[in-house]
N, C-alpha and C positions, 0 to 999 in steps of 0.2 A: 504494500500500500504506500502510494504516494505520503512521504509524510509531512510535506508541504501542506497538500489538501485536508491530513488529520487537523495539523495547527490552526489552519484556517477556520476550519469546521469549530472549531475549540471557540473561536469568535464571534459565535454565534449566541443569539440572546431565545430561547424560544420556550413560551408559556402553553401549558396544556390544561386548558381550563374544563371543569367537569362538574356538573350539575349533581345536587348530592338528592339520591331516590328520585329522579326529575317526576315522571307521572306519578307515582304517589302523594310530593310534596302538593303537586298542583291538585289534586282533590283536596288533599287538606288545605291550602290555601285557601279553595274557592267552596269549601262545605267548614265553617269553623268548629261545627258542632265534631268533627272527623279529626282535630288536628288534637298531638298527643296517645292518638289510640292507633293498634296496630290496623294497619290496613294494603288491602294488594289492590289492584290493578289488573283484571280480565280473568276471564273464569267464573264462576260460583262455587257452593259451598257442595254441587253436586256432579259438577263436569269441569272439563278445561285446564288449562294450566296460565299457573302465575307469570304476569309481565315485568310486573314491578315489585317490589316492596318498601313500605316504608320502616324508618331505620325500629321502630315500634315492635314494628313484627318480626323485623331480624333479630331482636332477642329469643324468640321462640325457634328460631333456628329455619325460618322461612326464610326462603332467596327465589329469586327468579326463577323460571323453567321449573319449577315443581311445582307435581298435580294440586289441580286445587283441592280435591280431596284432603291430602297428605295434608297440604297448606290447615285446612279445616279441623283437624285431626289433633293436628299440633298446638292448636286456639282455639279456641268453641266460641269465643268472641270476634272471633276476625271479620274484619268488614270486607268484603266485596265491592270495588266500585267497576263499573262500564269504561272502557277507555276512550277518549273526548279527541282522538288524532286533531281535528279542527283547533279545540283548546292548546293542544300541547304545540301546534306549528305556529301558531298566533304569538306564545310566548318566547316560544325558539327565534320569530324572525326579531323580533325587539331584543333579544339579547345578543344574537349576531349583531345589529347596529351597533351596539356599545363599543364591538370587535374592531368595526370598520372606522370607528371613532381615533381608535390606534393603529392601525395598521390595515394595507390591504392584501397582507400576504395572511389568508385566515383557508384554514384544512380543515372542515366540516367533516367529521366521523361520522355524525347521528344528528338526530335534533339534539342531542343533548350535553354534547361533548366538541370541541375541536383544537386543533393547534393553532399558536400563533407566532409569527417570526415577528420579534419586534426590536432587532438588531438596528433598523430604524425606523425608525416610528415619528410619527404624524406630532406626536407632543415633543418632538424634541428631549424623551426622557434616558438618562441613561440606563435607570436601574431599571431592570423587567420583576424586581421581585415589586418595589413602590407599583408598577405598570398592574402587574397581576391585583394589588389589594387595591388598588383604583376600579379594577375593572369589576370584582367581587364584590364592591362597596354600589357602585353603578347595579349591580345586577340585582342587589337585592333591594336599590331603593326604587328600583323600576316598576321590578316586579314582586316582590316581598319574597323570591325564591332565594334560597342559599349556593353556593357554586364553593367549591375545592378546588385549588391549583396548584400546580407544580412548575417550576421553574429549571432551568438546565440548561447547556448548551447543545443539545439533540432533542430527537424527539422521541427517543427511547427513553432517555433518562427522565424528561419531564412528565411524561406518562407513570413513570416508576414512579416518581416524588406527587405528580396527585394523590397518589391513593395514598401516602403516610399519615396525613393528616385529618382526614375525612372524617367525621362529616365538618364544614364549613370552617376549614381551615386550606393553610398552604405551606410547600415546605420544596426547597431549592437543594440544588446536587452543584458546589459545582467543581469545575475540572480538576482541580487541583484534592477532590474529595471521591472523586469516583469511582476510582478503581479501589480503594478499601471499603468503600459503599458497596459496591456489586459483590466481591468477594464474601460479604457476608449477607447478602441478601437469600434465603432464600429457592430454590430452583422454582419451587410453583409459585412464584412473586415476580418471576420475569415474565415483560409483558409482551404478550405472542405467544407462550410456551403454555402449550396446553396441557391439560389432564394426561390424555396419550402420550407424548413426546417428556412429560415430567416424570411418567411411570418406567417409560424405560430408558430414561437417565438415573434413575435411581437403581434400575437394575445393575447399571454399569457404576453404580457409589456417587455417582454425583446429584448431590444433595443441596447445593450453595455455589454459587459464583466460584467462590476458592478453587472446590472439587472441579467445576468445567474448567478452569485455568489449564489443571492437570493436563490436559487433553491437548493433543497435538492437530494442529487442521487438517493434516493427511488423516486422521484417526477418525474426524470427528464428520469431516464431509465422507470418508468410507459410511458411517455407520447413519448418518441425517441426511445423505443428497448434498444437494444444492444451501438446505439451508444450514449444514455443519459452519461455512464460511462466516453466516450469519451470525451462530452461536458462538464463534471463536473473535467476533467484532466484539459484540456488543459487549462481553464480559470484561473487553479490555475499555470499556467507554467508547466504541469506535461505533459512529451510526449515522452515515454521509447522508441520507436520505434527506431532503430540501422539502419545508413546508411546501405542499401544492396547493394552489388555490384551485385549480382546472384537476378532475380527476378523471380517469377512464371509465366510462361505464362500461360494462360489459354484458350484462343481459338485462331483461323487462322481464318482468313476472306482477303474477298475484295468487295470493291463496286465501284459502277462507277450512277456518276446523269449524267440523259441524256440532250443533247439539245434540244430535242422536248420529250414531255408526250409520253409517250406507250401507246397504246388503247388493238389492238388485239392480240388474244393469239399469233399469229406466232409471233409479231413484239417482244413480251416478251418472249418467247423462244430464238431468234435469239439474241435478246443482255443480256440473261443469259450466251449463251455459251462463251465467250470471259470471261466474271466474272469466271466460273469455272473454265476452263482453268488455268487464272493468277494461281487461288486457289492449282489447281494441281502442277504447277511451283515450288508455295511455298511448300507445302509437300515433293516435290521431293528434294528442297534445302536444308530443314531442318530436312527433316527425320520423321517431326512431323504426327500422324496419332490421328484421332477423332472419337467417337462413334455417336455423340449428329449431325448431320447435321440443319443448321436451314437457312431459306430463308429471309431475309428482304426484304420487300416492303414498300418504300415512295411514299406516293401519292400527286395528285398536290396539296391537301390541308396541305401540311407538315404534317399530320395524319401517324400516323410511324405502321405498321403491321409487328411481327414475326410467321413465321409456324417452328416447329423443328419434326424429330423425332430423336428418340435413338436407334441404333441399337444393337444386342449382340455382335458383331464382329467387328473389326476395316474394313469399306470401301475400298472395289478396288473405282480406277477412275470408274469403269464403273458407280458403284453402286453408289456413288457420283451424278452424273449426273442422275440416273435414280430417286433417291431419291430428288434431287433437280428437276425436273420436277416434281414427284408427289406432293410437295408442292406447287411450282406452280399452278401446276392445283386440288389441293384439293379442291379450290372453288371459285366460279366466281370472277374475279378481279374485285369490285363493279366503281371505277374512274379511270381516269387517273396515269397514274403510273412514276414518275419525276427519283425516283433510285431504285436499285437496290442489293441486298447484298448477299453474301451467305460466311457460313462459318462453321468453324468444333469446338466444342469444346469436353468434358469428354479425355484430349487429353492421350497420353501415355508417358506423360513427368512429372517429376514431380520438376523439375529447371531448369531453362533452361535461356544463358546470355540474356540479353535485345535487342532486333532486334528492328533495326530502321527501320520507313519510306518507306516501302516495299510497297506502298498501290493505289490502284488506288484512293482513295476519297483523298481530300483534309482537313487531320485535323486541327482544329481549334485550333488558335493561343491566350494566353492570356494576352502574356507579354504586 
């Protein structure tokens, strides 16, 4: 590695600002009788899975993606609310303003999360840690919502340093602190490293930054691909990646989980077309057109099925819909069928700004 461009990279000022429970806090904000008591975000006390939680319910050991059942199980007082996508993109756009107030190099993750380079910035300020509790201070007199941030000279590390302080605090990495930072951070606290990838680094004893140090990048891209390079960077504070304001999209979809299992072909036909439909909505809004058509199926057993095909020519709606039945019915739906997905990717776009929230499913929240 270039170690002119590390040095450089080191000169970088870049804040990762993160909404603390964002759908959650916004029921309690906008129902006061709900604020202080645990409560989720989609589902009920009798199907579905959790979106959100608020930090109430995290005590009972409620997180995201778990059934609501469980969710219910674990609380016999938990509240249930309906998720408000209109409310939560309403607040999201006014708190990006705040962004653009400082900077217009702003990387939207989610509605509710994004990075910021504010190496120069619009206030003429030096310090990004001052920049962050301004903008945290702004967000909450906005919107009465809380926001955690992290500061760093990457966007790995400032992602690391949101989450220390959480809920409605912030806390800075910086370079000259990093690399004994990381070495004792952790392995399932590095951010990208999942459950999968955390369990069989542990297989190999690596447990902590330290432990990956161990590891040589011949060893580590043998045993990770492509991403060992990655893991052999970041551990040492190395993470060249440039706030993007413009990101790639790469496919269109939508889905929708149902209240009751699908069984019969008609009944899964009948609530495909409404998914399409949205689908067409979308393409019509953004112009965006796909070769690759592909079908998800969730079954009651959470078991996840994709069918795709590719076609030579970019799809009419018709062909859309004819193509997504034949997937469909390519071959016998073996269970019960819980959701639903269909979506376009190989798109005819090749940048395109970041679209929020557009979606029938409810995405999963990790702040």
């Amino acid at each position: 590695m270039d170690s002119n461009s590390h040095s450089e990279a080191k000169t970088r000022k870049i804040i990762h600002v993160d909404m603390d429970a964002f759908y959650a806090s916004v029921e309690q904000l906008d129902h006061p009788k709900w604020q202080g008591k645990p409560l989720v975000v989609g589902g009920n006390a009798a199907r579905g899975v959790v979106a959100a939680a608020s930090y109430e319910a995290r005590k009972f050991g409620i997180h995201s993606a778990m059934s609501s059942v469980l969710a219910a199980r674990k609380c016999p007082q938990l509240i249930f609310a309906r998720p408000r996508f209109d409310r939560y993109k309403e607040l999201s756009n006014q708190i990006r303003e705040i962004f653009y107030e400082y900077t217009d190099l702003v990387e939207p993750l989610s509605l509710d999360e994004a990075f910021l380079d504010v190496t120069e910035n619009k206030k003429g300020l030096k310090s990004a840690i001052l920049i962050a509790r301004q903008i945290r201070a702004k967000i909450k007199e906005k919107t009465g919502l809380n926001a955690s941030a992290g500061v760093s000279y990457n966007k790995f590390l400032a992602k690391t340093a949101s989450d220390l302080n959480k809920p409605n605090g912030q806390a800075v990495i910086l370079p000259q602190d990093a690399e004994a930072f990381l070495e004792k951070l952790p392995i399932r606290k590095f951010f990208g490293i999942g459950k999968v990838t955390a369990e069989k680094m542990e297989k190999l004893g690596i447990f902590n930054g330290r432990d990956l140090k161990e590891y040589s990048l011949q060893f580590l891209t043998k045993k990770f691909g492509k991403s060992g390079l990655h893991y052999y960077n970041i551990v040492r504070g190395i993470h060249l990646s440039e706030v993007q304001p413009n990101r790639i999209r790469k496919s269109l979809s939508a889905e929708n989980t149902f209240e009751k299992d699908l069984i019969t072909p008609i009944d899964l036909e009948e609530n495909l077309h409404p998914i399409f439909e949205e689908v067409i909505r979308r393409v019509k809004k953004t112009g965006i057109k796909g070769r690759t058509i592909t079908l998800k199926i969730k079954y009651s057993d959470f078991t996840i099925q994709t069918r795709s095909k590719t076609l030579e020519q970019y799809p009419n709606d018709e062909t859309i819909w004819e193509v997504g039945l034949e997937l469909l019915n390519q071959e016998e739906v073996p269970k019960p069928v819980r959701l639903l997905g269909l979506g376009l990717s190989n798109l005819n776009i090749t940048e395109e700004q970041i679209h929020f929230g557009e979606q029938l499913r409810i995405p999963f929240e990790h702040s």
